[in-house]
N, C-alpha and C positions, 0 to 999 in steps of 0.2 A: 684798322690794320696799320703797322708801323712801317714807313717807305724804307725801304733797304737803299742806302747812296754807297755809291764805290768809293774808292780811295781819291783822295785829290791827286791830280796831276796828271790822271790819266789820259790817253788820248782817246777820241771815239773809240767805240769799239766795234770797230770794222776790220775787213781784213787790213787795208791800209794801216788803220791807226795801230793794230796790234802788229803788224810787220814793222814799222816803224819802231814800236815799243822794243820790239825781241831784237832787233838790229841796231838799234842807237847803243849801245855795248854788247860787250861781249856774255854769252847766254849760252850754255849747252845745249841746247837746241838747235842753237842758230853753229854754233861748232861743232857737232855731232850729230849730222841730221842723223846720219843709218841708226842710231839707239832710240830714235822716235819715232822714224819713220820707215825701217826697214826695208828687205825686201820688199821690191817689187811687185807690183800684180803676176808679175813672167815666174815671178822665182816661187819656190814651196821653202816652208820656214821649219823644220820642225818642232810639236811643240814643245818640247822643253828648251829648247832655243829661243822660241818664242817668249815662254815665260820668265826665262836668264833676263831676256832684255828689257822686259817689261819692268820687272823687279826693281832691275838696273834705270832704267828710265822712273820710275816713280821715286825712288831717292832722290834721284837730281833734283825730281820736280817740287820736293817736299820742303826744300830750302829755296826755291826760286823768286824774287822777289815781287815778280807779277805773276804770279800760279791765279791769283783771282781773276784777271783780267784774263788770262788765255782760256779758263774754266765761265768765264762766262762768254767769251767768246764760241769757243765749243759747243756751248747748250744754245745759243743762238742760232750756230750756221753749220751744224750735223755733217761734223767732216767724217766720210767712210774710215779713213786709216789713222792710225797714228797714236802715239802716247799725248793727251791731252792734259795737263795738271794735274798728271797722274791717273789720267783714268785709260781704259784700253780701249779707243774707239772701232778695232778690230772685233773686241769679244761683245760689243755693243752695250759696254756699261754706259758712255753720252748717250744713248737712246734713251737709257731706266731714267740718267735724271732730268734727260727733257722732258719727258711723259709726266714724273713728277713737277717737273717746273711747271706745264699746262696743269695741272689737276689744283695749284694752290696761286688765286690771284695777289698778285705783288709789283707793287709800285717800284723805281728804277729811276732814282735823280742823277741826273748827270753832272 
């Protein structure tokens, strides 16, 4: 099987090193939490509001220059909420591809 290596220059991929990443410039993310991270557990979102934002959050993420590293970060460390490299960790689409990530063995050079 052929080892999948990330991009060079990456930092770890932990939360540090990907907080570091998403922070050392400026990120829509990192300037716009509420379009990734929305309402609150307190708050009710409805869903077509939901889905506006999401829409809206997966654009950003589609030009983002570290979407890989945030998307492997996410299938890593199974964060409940948020727009992840575009995926909706609300509607539980990072669940389907960690399930898939476990079901296919794959080397990871750092």
């Amino acid at each position: 099987m052929k080892a999948r290596t990330l991009p060079a220059g990456l930092p770890p991929l932990t939360p540090r090193g990907l907080s570091d990443l998403v922070y050392s410039s400026p990120r829509a993310c990192a300037e716009q939490p509420e379009l990734f991270f929305a309402p609150d557990l307190t708050e009710d979102e409805p869903p077509a509001d939901h889905a506006a934002r999401v829409a809206a959050a997966r654009e950003v993420c589609a030009a983002c220059p570290v979407r890989l590293a945030c998307l492997e970060f996410a299938v890593r460390t199974h964060p409940a909420a948020g727009v992840w490299a575009g995926y909706d960790a609300d509607a539980g689409e990072l669940a389907g591809l960690a399930a898939r990530q476990l079901a296919v063995p794959r080397e990871v050079a750092a």
